[in-house]
N, C-alpha and C positions, 0 to 999 in steps of 0.2 A: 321131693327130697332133693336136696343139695347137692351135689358133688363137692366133698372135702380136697382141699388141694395141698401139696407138700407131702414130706416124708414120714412114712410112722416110726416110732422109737426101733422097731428090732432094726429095719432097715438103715437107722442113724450109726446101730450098735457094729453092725456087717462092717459098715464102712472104716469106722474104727479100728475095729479087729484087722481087717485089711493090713490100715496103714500102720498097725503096731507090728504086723508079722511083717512087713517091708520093711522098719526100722531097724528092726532083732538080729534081719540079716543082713540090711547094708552096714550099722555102724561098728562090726567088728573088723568087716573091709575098710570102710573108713580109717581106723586107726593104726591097720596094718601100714595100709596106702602112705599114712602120715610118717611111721618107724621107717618105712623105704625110703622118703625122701628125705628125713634129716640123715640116715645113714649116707645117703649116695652125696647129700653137700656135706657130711665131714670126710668121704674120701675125695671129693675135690679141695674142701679146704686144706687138708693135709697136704695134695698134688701141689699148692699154689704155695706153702709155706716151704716144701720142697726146693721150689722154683725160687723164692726169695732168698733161699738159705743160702744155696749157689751163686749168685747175683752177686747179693752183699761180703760173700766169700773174696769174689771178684773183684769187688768195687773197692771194698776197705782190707787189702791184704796181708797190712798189720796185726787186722784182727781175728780174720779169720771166721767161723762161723759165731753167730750170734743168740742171745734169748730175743724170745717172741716180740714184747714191746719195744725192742731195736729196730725192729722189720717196718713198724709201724710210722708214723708219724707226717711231718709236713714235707720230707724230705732234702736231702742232700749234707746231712749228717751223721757220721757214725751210731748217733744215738736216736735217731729219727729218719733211719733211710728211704721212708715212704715207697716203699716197696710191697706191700701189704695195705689193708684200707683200717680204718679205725675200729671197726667191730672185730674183725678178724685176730687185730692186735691184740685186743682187749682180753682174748683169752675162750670167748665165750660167742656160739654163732649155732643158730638150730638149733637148740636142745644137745650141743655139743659142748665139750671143755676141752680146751687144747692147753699144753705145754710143752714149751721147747727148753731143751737145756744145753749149753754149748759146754765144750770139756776139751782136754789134751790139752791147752793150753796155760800161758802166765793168768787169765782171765782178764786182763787189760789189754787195753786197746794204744798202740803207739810206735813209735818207734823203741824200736830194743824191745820189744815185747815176743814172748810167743803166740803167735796166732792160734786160736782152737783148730784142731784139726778135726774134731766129730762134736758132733749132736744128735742128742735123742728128742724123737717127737711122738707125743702121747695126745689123743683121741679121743674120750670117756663120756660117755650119755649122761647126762644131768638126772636121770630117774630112769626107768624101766618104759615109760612111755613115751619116751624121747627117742630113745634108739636099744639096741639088743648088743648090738657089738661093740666092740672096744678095739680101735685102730694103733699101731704103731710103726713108724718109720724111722731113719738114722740116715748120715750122710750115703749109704750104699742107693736111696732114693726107693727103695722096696718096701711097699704097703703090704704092712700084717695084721691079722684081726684076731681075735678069740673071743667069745662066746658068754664065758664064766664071767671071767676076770681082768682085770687090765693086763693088753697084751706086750707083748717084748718081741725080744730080735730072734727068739727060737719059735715063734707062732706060727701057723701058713702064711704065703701070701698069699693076697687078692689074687684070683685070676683074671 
């Protein structure tokens, strides 16, 4: 008589079974892992659109503080300060949507103008598996979040 070599089916099945209870649990981790890290790059995109907001405040003091696609571009113009990189600009980064809106001011840019003296910067997760939170910042530079609903200037901030 022979010796039969390889696996019998139940033992095929074991293994199976195994690797399906190892899936079950790692990929609800998996997409946790994924929500933490587009959360933590839209609070550095927000940090970084902070940082331009200041900058171009600086650079162009005619104008004052700016919208988002200002921030953007090739550089060394009011309307392309390249201060921010082209995705960032664009509105849309991670599984995040940003919008900046600049205000207080005439809304032009020039001499004889008034310069915006505030802006609000909003945060918001493209779907539920992109991110949970919903960020918002103003020239005061304080990152706030909520949970529900797009947040505003009465939220927490981040710790």
């Amino acid at each position: 008589m022979r010796k039969q070599k390889g696996f019998s089916l139940i033992e095929l099945l074991i293994v199976v079974a195994i690797i399906l209870i190892i899936a079950a649990i790692a990929i609800p981790n998996l997409l946790r892992s994924r929500i933490a890290a587009n959360e933590a790059s839209a609070v550095g995109s927000i940090r970084t659109i902070n940082t331009a907001e200041v900058t171009y405040s600086s650079t162009y003091p005619d104008c004052g503080f700016t919208a988002l696609t200002n921030l953007g571009g090739s550089g060394g113009t009011a309307t392309g300060a390249g201060l921010i990189d082209s995705v960032l600009a664009s509105g849309t980064k991670s599984g995040y949507s940003f919008t900046s809106a600049a205000s207080g001011g005439s809304g032009t840019c020039g001499s004889g103008s008034t310069p915006n003296t505030t802006y609000t910067l909003t945060g918001d997760p493209l779907s539920p598996q992109t991110g949970q939170r919903h960020f918002f910042s103003d020239q005061s530079g304080v990152i706030r979040y909520n949970t529900s609903v797009a947040a505003t200037g009465a939220d927490n901030p981040l710790q």
